[in-house]
C-alpha positions in Angstrom: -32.9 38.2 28.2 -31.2 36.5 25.4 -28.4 33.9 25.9 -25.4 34.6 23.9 -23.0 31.9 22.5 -19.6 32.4 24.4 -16.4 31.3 24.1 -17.2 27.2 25.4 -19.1 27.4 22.0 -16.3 27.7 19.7 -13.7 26.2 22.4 -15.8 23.1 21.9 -15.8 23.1 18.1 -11.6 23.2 18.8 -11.6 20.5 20.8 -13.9 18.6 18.7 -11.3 19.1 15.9 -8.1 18.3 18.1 -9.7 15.1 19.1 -10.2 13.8 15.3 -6.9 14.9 14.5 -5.3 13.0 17.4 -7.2 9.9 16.9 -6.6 10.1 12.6 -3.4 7.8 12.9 -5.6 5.6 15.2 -8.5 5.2 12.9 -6.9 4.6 9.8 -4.7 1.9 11.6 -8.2 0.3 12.6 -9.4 0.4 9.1 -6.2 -1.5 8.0 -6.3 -4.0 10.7 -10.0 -4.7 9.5 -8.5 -5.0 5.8 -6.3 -7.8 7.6 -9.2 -9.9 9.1 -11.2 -9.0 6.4 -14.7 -7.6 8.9 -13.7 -5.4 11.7 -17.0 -6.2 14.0 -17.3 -5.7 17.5 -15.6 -8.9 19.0 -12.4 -7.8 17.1 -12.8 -4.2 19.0 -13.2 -5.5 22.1 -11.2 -9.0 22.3 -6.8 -9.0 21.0 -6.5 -11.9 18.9 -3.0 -12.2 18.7 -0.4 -10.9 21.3 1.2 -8.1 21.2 4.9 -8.6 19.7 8.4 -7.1 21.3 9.4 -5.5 18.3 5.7 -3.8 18.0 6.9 -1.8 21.0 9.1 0.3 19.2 6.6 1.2 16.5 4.4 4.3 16.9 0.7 4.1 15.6 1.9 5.1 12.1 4.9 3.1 11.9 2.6 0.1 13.1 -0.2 1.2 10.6 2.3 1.4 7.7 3.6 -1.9 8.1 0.2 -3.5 7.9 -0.7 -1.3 4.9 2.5 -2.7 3.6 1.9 -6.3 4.2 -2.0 -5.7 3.1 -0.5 -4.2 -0.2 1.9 -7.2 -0.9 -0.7 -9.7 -0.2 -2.9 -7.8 -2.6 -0.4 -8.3 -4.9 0.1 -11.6 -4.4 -3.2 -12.4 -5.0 -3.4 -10.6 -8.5 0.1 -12.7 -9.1 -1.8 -16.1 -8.9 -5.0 -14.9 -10.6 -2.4 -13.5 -13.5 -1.5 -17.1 -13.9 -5.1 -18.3 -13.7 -5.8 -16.5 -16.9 -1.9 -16.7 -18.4 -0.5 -20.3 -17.4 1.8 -20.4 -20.6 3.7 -17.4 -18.6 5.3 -19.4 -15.7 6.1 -22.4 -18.4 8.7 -19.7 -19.3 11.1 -19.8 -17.0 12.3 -23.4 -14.9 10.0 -23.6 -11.8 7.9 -27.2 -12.2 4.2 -25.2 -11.4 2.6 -21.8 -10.9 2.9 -22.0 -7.2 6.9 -22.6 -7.4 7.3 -19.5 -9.6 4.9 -17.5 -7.0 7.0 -17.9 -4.1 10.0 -17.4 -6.1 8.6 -14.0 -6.6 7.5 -13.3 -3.3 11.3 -14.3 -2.1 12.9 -12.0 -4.6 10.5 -9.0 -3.5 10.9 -9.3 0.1 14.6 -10.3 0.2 15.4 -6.7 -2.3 16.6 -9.3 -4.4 17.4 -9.3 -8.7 14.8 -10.9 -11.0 16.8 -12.6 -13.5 14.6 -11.4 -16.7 14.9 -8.2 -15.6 18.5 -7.0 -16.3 19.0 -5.5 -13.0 16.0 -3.0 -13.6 13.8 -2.2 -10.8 10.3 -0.8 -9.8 9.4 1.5 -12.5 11.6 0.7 -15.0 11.1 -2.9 -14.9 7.5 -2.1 -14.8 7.3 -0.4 -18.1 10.0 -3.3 -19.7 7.6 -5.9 -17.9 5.1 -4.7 -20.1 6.6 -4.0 -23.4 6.5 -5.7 -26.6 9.8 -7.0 -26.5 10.3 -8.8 -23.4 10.6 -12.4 -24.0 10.2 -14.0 -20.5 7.4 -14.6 -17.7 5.5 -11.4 -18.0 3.3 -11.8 -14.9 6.3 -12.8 -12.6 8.3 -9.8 -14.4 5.1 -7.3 -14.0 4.4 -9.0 -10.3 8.2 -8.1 -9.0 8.4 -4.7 -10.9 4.8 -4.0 -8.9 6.4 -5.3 -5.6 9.8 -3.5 -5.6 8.2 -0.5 -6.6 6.1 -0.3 -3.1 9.2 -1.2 -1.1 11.4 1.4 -2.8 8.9 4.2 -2.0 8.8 3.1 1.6 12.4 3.6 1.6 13.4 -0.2 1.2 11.6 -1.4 3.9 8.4 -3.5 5.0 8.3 -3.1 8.3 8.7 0.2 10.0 9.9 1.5 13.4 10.3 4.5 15.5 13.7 5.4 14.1 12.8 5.2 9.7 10.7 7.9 8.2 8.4 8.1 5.7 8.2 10.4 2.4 4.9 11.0 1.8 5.2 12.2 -1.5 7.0 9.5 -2.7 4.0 6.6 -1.4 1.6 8.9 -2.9 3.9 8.8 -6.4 3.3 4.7 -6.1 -0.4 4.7 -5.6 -0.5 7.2 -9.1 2.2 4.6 -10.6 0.0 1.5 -9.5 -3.1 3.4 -11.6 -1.2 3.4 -14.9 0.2 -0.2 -14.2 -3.4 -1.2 -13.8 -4.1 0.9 -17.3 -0.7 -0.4 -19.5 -2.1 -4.1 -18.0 -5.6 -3.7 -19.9 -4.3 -1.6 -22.7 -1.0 -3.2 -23.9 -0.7 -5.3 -26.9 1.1 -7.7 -28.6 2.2 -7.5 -32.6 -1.3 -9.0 -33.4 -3.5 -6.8 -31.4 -4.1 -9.1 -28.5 -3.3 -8.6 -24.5 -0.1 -9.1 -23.6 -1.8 -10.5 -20.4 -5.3 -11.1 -20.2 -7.0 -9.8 -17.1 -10.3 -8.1 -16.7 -12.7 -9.1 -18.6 -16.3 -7.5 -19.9 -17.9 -9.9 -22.3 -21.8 -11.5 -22.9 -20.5 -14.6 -20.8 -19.8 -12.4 -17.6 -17.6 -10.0 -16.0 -14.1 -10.2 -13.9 -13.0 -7.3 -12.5 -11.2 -8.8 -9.5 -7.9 -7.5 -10.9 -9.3 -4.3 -10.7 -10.4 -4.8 -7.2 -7.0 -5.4 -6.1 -5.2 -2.3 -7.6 -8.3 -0.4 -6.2 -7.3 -1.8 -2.6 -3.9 -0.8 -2.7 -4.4 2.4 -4.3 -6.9 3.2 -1.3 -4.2 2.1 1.5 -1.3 4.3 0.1 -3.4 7.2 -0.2 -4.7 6.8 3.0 -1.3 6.1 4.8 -0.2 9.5 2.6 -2.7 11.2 4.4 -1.7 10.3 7.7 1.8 11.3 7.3 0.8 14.8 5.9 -1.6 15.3 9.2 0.9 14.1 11.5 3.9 16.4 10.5 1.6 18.8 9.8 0.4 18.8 13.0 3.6 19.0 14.6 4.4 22.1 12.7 0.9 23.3 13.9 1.9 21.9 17.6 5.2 23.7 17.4 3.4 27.2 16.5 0.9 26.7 19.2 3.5 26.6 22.0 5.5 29.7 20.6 2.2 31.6 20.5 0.9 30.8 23.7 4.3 31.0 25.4 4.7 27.4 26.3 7.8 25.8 27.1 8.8 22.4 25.3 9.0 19.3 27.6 12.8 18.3 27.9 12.3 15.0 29.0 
């Protein structure tokens, strides 16, 4: 006598898929927390190295993921800042900061503060992107490019870098920044000045070597908004799905 597959079969497959879909948000907020240390290994699973803070008890696994993909992504971009003026140190001899590192944490102030950039007339995240970058602008292109990059990110996350059980999220929006970061990372290598050269020089392919750490950087926060976009689709998603679920089975909602 044969055995037949019964119901446990496919009700295990089901569970199988509830359980990654529940433990999604989790997951990715690993992943992000081992893009803060650098190498998630097993000491890092099993030992907290740093205590948990009040305010990270109001933040739900997303809220607390997006806020390190956040402060990942602005690092990130702090890095390609200072390796812009590596490669472009007559840039920050524009404007009246004494070094390089002076004008960087000018910039970093203005980003995170939602303040102006003086060069900028007033223009913001994608418009002060595409001005950053055009023939025309006279001032420091890398500190102009850097903010335009930066306010960008915070606009889409709906002026905010840290996030907590009472701000939502539109996903469509942070997936519109990680295709706007693409084409920032295309106009840096592709624009040019009157005389055919790089408005900024960044990567760089020649007999002597290759740098593509600027591209590395864009790569890593163009991963991390597309994976936080991903999360948010699942997880109201899922309570549409949840929602269906209790109608069809008769359920009654918990009140409290």
């Amino acid at each position: 006598m044969g055995v037949r597959p019964g119901p446990a079969v496919c009700g295990g497959q089901a569970k199988g898929v509830a359980f990654w879909q529940r433990c999604l948000p989790g997951l990715a907020l690993l992943l992000l927390i081992g893009g803060c240390s650098g190498r998630l290994d097993n000491d890092s699973i099993l030992h907290t190295r740093s205590p948990v803070k009040p305010a990270e008890l109001l933040q739900t696994d997303v809220d607390r993921m997006a806020t390190l993909a956040m402060r990942n992504n602005l690092n990130s971009l702090y890095r390609l800042m200072n390796k812009l003026y590596q490669r472009n140190p007559r840039e920050w001899r524009k404007n009246a900061h004494p070094d390089s590192a002076a004008a960087e944490r000018a910039i970093q102030h203005a980003i995170e503060h939602n303040l102006d950039w003086p060069t900028l007339g007033g223009r913001r995240d994608v418009a002060a992107l595409d001005y950053a970058l055009s023939p025309g602008f006279q001032g420091d292109r890398v500190a102009a490019f850097t903010y335009a990059i930066g306010s960008m990110l915070v606009t889409a996350h709906g002026g905010r870098t840290e996030f907590y059980l009472t701000d939502s999220f539109n996903a469509q929006f942070i997936h519109n920044a990680a295709r706007n970061l693409e084409k920032a990372a295309w106009m840096l290598g592709q624009r040019r000045d009157a005389s055919g050269q790089p408005l900024l020089l960044s990567n760089e392919v020649s007999e002597q070597g290759s740098n593509l750490s600027y591209a590395v950087e864009f790569g890593k926060m163009v991963a991390r908004l597309d994976l936080l976009t991903h999360v948010l689709e699942e997880r109201y998603r899922r309570m549409g799905a949840n929602y269906a679920q209790s109608l069809f089975l008769l359920n009654f909602l918990p009140v409290q």
